[in-house]
SENU-710096 format. One line per 10 residues: number of its first residue (from 1); for each residue x, y, z of C-alpha. Coordinates in steps of 0.2 Angstrom, whole numbers, plus 5000, padded with zeros to 4 digits. Layout:
BEGIN
NUM> X/Y/Z  ... $
***
This chain:
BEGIN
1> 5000/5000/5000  5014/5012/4995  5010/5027/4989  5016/5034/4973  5025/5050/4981  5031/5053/4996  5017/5060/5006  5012/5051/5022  4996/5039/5019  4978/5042/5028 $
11> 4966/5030/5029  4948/5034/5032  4939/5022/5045  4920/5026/5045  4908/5015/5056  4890/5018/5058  4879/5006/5069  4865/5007/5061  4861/5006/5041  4848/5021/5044 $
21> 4863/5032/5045  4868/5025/5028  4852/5030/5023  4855/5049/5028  4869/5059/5023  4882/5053/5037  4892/5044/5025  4894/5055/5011  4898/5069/5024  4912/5056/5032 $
31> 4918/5052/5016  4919/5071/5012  4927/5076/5028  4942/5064/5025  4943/5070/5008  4944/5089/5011  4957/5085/5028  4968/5074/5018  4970/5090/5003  4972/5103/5016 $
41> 4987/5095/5026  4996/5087/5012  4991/5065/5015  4990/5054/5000  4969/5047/5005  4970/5029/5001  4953/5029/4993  4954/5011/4985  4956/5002/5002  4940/5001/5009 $
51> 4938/5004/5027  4922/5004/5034  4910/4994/5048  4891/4997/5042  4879/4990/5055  4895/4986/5066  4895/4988/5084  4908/4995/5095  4900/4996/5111  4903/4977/5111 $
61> 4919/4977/5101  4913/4969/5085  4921/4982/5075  4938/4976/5080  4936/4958/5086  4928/4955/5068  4927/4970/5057  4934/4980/5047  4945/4992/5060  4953/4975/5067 $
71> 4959/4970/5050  4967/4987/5049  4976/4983/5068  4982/4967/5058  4990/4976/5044  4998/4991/5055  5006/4975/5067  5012/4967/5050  5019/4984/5044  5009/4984/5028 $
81> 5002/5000/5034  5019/5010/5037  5023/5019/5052  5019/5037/5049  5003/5033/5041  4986/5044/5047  4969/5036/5053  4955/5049/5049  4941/5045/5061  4923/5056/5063 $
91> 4927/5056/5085  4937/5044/5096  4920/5035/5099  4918/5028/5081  4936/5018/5088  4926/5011/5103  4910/5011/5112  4916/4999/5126  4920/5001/5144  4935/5010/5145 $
101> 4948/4996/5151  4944/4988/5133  4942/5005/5122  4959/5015/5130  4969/5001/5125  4964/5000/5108  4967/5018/5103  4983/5017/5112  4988/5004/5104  4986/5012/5087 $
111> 4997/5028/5091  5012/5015/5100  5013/5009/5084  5016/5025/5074  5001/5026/5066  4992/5043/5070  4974/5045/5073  4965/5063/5067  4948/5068/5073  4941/5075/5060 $
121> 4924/5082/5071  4939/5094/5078  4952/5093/5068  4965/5087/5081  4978/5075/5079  4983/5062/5093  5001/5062/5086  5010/5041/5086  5024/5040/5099  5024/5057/5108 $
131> 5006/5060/5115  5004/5074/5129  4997/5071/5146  4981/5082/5139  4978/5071/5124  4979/5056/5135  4966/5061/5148  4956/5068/5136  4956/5052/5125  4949/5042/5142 $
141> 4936/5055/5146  4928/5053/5126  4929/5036/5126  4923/5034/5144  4908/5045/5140  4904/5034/5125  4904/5020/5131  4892/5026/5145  4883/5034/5131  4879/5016/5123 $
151> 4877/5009/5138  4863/5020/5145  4855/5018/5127  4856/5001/5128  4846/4999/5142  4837/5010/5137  4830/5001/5121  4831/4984/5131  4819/4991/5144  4807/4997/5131 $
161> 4810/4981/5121  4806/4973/5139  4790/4984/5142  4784/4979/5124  4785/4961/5126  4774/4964/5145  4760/4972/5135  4761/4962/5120  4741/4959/5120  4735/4975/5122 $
171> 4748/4982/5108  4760/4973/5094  4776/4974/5100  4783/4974/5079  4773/4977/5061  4784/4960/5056  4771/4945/5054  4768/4929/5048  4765/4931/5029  4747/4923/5031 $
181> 4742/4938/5041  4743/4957/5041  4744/4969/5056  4728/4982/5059  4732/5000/5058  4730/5002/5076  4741/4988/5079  4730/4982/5093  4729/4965/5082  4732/4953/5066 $
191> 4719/4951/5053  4719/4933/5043  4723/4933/5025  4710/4920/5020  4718/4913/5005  4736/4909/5013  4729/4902/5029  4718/4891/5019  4737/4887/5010  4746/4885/5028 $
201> 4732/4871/5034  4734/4861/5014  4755/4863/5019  4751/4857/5037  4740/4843/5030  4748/4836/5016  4764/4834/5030  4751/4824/5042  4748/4813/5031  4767/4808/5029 $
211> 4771/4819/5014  4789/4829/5016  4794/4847/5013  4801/4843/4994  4783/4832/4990  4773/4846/5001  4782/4862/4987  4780/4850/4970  4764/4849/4975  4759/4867/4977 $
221> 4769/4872/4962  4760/4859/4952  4744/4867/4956  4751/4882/4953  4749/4889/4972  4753/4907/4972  4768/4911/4984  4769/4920/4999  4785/4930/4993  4790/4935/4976 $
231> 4800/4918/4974  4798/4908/4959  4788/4895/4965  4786/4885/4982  4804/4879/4989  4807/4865/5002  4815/4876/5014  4799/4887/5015  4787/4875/5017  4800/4867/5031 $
241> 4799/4883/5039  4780/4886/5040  4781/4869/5047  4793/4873/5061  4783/4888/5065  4772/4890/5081  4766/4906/5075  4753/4893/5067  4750/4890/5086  4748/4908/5090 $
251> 4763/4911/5100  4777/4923/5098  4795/4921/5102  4803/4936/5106  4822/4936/5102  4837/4947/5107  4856/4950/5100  4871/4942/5108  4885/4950/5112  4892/4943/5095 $
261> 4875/4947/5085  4870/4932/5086  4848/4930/5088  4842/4922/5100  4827/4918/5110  4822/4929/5125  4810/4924/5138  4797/4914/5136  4785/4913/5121  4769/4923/5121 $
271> 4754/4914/5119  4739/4918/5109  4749/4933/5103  4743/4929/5083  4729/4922/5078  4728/4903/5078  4726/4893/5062  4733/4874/5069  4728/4865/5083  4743/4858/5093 $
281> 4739/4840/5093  4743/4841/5072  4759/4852/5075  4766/4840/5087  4763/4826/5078  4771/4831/5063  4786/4839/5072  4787/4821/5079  4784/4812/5063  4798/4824/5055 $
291> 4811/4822/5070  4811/4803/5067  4814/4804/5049  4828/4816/5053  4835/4804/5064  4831/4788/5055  4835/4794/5035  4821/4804/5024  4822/4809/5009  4812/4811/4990 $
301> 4800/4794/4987  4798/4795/4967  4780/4797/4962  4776/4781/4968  4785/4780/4985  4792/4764/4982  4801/4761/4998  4786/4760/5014  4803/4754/5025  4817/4766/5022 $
311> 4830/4768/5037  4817/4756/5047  4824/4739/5041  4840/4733/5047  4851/4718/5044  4847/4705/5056  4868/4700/5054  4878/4717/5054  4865/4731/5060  4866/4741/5044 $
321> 4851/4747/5034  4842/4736/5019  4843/4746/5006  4831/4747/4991  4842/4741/4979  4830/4747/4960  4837/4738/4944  4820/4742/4933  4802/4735/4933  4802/4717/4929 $
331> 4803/4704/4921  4819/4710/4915  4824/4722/4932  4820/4720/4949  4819/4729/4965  4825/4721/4981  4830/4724/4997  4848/4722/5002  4861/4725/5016  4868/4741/5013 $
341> 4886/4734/5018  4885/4720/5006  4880/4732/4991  4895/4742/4997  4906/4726/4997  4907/4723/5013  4909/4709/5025  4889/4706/5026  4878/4692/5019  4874/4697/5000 $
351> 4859/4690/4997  4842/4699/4994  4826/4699/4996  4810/4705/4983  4803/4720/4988  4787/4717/4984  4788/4698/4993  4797/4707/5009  4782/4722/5007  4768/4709/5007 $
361> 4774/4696/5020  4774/4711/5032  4759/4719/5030  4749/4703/5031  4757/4696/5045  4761/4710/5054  4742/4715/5059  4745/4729/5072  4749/4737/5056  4729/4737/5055 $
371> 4729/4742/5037  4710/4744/5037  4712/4760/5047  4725/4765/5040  4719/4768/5022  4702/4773/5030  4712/4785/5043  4721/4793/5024  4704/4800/5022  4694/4801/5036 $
381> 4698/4799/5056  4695/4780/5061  4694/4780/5081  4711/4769/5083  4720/4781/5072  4714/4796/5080  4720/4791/5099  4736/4785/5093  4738/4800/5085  4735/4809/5101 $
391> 4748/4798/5109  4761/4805/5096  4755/4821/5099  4758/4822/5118  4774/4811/5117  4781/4825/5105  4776/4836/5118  4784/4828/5134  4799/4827/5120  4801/4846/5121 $
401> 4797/4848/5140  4813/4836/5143  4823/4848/5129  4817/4863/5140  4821/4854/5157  4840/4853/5152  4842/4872/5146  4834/4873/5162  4849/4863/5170  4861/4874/5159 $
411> 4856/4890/5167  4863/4885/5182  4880/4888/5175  4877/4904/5168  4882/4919/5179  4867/4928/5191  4855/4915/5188  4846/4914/5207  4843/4894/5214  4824/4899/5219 $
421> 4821/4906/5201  4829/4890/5191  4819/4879/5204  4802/4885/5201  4805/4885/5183  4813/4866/5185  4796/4859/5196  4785/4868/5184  4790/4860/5170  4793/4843/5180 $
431> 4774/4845/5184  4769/4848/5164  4780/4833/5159  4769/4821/5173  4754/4828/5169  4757/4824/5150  4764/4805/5153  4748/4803/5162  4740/4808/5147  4747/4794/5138 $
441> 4745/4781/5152  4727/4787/5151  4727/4784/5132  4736/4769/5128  4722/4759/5144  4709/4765/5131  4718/4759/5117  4717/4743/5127  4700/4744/5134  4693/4748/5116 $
451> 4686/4734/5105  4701/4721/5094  4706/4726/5078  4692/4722/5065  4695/4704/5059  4694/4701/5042  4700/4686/5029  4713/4683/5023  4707/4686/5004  4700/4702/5014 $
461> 4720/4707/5019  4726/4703/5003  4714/4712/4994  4719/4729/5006  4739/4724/4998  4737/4724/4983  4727/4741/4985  4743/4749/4993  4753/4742/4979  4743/4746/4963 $
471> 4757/4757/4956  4743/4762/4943  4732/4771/4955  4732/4788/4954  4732/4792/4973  4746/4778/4974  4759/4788/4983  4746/4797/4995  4741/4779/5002  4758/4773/5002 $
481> 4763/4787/5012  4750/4784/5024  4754/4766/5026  4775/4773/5028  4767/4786/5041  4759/4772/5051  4775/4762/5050  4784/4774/5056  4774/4778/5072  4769/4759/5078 $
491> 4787/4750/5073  4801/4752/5087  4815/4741/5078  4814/4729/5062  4828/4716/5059  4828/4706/5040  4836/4689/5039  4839/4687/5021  4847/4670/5025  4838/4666/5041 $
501> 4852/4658/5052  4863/4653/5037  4877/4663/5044  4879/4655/5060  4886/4641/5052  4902/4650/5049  4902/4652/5067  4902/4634/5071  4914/4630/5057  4927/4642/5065 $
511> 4923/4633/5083  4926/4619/5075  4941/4622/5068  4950/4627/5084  4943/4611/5091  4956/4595/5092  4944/4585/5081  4948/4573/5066  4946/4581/5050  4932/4567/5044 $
521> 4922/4569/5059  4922/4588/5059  4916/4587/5041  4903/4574/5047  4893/4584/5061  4897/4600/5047  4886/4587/5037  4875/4585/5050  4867/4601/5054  4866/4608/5037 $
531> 4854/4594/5035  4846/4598/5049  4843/4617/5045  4839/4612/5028  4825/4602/5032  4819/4613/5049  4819/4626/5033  4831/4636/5046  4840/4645/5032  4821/4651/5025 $
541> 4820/4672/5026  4813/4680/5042  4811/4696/5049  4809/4703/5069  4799/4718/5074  4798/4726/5091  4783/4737/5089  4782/4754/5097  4766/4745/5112  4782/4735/5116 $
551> 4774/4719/5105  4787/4710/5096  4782/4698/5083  4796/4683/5073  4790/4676/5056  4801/4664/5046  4792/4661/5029  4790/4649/5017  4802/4656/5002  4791/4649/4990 $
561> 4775/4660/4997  4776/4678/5006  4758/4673/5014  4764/4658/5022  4776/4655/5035  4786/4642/5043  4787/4647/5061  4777/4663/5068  4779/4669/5088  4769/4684/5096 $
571> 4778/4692/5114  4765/4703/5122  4770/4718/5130  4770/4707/5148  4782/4694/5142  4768/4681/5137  4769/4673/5121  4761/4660/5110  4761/4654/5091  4768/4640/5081 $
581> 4785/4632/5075  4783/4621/5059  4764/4616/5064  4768/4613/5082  4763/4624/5096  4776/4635/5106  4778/4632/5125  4786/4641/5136  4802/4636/5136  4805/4644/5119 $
591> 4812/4664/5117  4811/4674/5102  4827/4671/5098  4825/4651/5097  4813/4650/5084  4818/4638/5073  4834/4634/5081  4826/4620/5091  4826/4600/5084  4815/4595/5071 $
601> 4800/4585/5081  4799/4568/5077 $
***
């Protein structure tokens, strides 16, 4: 940054804390100031190095800690601003706002290294290397006085902030609003815009029903939905954040700037502050059903939503996910399910299994699927669905007391936090969490007390199948998504066996191996139990599921029919279990784990 002759450099440093200033004249006067200073007293005005913090604060040091005046300190440490150069400044107090054990040692720094600083609101210069005692006392009495300046308007403004956020349901506290509604001239309240809310219940809907954010915006553009904003068409992030809203619930959050500008909440939220459009059972359920697909994999389903068990199944050998491995329709293509460390050449079990074959087996006999009130809960409410709906609802909501109950915890850290304030706040939202795990007590013993499921044939079960998997339907992916809704909500674990308990012969061959046996009668017992499994059909495909009511149900199939099986068990939530293995009862001395790992009865 040399200059061309050998006049001293000046730099210009302008900082404004607010862009309303930019607004005004306040730059273009600084800019000229500097300008007209630097002609009059002979300095080269370094106008291509751009020195300026716009909406920057210096009460809390944001200018230098991350702004533009810090990177200048950088340079001048560096040397590639030269000792000798001039800092044109409006008043001390564009340099700092802070207390005055931060700010003196700034603009101290500066002169020490040999850099002078000019004030152009008086023309003085605070001269690099031999300051007066004056200069020095008068430098702490202006930046002392601005830093009590911006602290007394801080408070000030936070006080008033604080005052509107008291009164906010006798007055708005802002004109910024949700863009379904518009603030009255008065400001004493919002006003629906009809059109948009109706948009906001369709978004909030569709997403009930099991549809995501991308699926939720093609399908607003394809009815060509008018926007809320002048955006070209509806975008997954938008719809994700009317989602996430709980303006839709009424409430308002006020928030607050960090020391380092960051927003962030303040206090709690205030309720019925904007009109409500959404009750909260529906926003909870869908923030739940949303949170477990973030946890367990989402993503875009195709028009057709091919894949009801994405990121649910898992290998019953390794843990990993099945993946849906999609090689074209058939006959000449196929799609099937596969561990997603074997299709990555890992050391898993390769073998697959047919989608569809996997799909049918278990929807038929998995029955706490309930598929009748599932498809009938797609368009209307069926009672079942309705109350373990409920159930998600209120668990999202003990979910979120829990989150709070640990920022609770947090404050205890933070310095001025008082014991009795963080202890109310702890046993009132203890008390909300009880309250709402009674709820669900109280609605999973109606669940119980309520009639069984509906029984119907098994022409009757297969017919409701092939219903969820007419690809040529035209509301296919509607009721697929609501059947992958449902699965979502009732399944706790699901475990595939490809190879049913084919791979634990490798674990009895290596036992073998380190055995002190002849070679001849190691191959014969080998020989043995492979005939054994074969004919117990041990190595037929199974699956395990743990559903979320904490029933667990084992079927190994016949691989030559996806609605018959070999061997099924049912555990009930208390431990009891019953079913049959290869035609024979179960009795109580088998587990869930032994099914079909027992002798074949003679």
């Amino acid at each position: 940054m040399d200059s061309a002759n050998s006049r001293p450099l000046a730099y210009s440093y302008i900082r404004m804390s607010t862009d309303i200033q930019l607004k005004g004249d306040s730059l273009r006067r600084q800019q000229q100031a500097s300008k007209l200073y630097a002609e009059q007293n002979g300095l080269d005005l370094v106008e291509g190095f751009k020195l300026e913090d716009i909406g920057i604060s210096a009460f809390k040091g944001l200018n230098v800690s991350s702004g533009a005046l810090g990177r200048f300190l950088d340079l001048v440490k560096t040397g590639v601003v030269t000792k000798g150069s001039y800092l044109l400044v409006e008043s001390l107090d564009r340099i700092s706002r802070q207390q005055v054990l931060d700010s003196v040692p700034v603009f101290f720094d500066i002169v020490k290294r040999g850099i002078h600083v000019v004030t152009l609101a008086d023309n003085h210069v605070y001269r690099a290397g031999d300051t007066n005692v004056s200069d020095v006392i008068y430098s702490v009495v202006v930046l002392g006085r601005a830093y009590e300046e911006s602290k007394t308007k801080s408070m000030r403004i936070g006080a008033a902030w604080e005052n509107k956020r008291k009164n906010a349901g006798q007055k708005k506290v802002t004109k910024v609003a949700p863009a379904w509604l518009s603030l009255r001239e008065d400001r004493s309240d919002f006003d629906l815009i009809p059109e948009r809310a109706d948009v906001v219940r369709q978004i909030f809907q569709m997403a009930d029903t099991g549809h995501g954010s991308y699926v939720i915006a093609r399908a607003l553009n394809q009815s060509s939905v008018a926007t809320f904003t002048k955006s070209n068409g509806w975008h997954e992030s938008y719809v994700t954040k009317i989602l996430n809203s709980r303006a839709v619930l009424g409430e308002f959050q006020p928030h607050r700037y960090e020391e380092h500008g960051e927003r962030v909440p303040s206090g709690d939220p205030v309720p019925n502050y904007f009109p409500k459009i959404i009750e909260e059972g529906q926003f909870l359920r869908i923030q739940a059903s949303r949170r477990k697909r973030l946890v367990e994999g989402a993503g875009r389903k195709g028009p057709k939503y091919r894949n009801l068990f994405t990121q649910i199944a898992k290998c019953d050998y390794c843990g990993a996910p099945m993946r849906f491995v999609n090689k074209g329709l058939p006959p000449k293509g196929s799609q099937t399910l596969r561990c997603t460390n074997a299709v990555r050449n890992l050391d898993c079990v390769s073998s697959s299994w047919t989608y569809s074959d996997f799909e049918t087996s278990f929807l038929y006999f998995v029955k706490e699927v309930d598929l009748t009130a599932t498809l009938k809960a797609a368009a209307e409410k069926s009672e079942r669905a309705s109350v373990e709906q409920q159930i998600a609802a209120i668990e999202e909501k003990v979910h979120q007391l829990k989150a709070k109950r640990e920022l609770i915890f947090e404050m205890l850290t933070e310095p001025g936090a008082t014991t009795p304030f963080i202890k109310g706040k702890l046993d009132e939202c203890e008390g909300q969490i009880v309250l709402e795990e009674a709820q669900i007590g109280h609605f999973r013993a109606q669940i119980l007390d309520a009639e069984a499921m509906p029984v119907i044939t098994a022409s009757e079960l297969r017919s409701l199948i092939d219903t969820v998997q007419d690809m040529s339907a035209p509301d296919i992916f509607d009721r697929r998504a609501a059947v992958a809704n449902r699965l979502r909500m009732v399944i706790s674990s699901l475990r595939v066996a490809v190879e049913g308990t084919r791979p634990k012969i490798k674990r009895i061959e290596k036992f073998l191996e380190n055995e002190s046996l002849d070679p001849s009668e190691r191959q014969r017992i080998l020989e043995a139990i492979e005939r054994s499994n074969t004919v117990g059909q041990r190595y037929n495909r199974s699956f395990t599921v743990v559903l979320a009511d904490g029933i667990s149900r084992r079927i190994v199939l016949n691989n030559d029919n996806p609605t018959d099986f070999v061997a099924e068990v049912v555990v009930d939530g208390s431990g009891a279990f019953f079913g049959s293995d290869r035609g024979m009862p179960l009795e109580g001395s088998y587990g869930l784990d032994n099914i079909s790992n027992e002798p074949i009865p003679h």
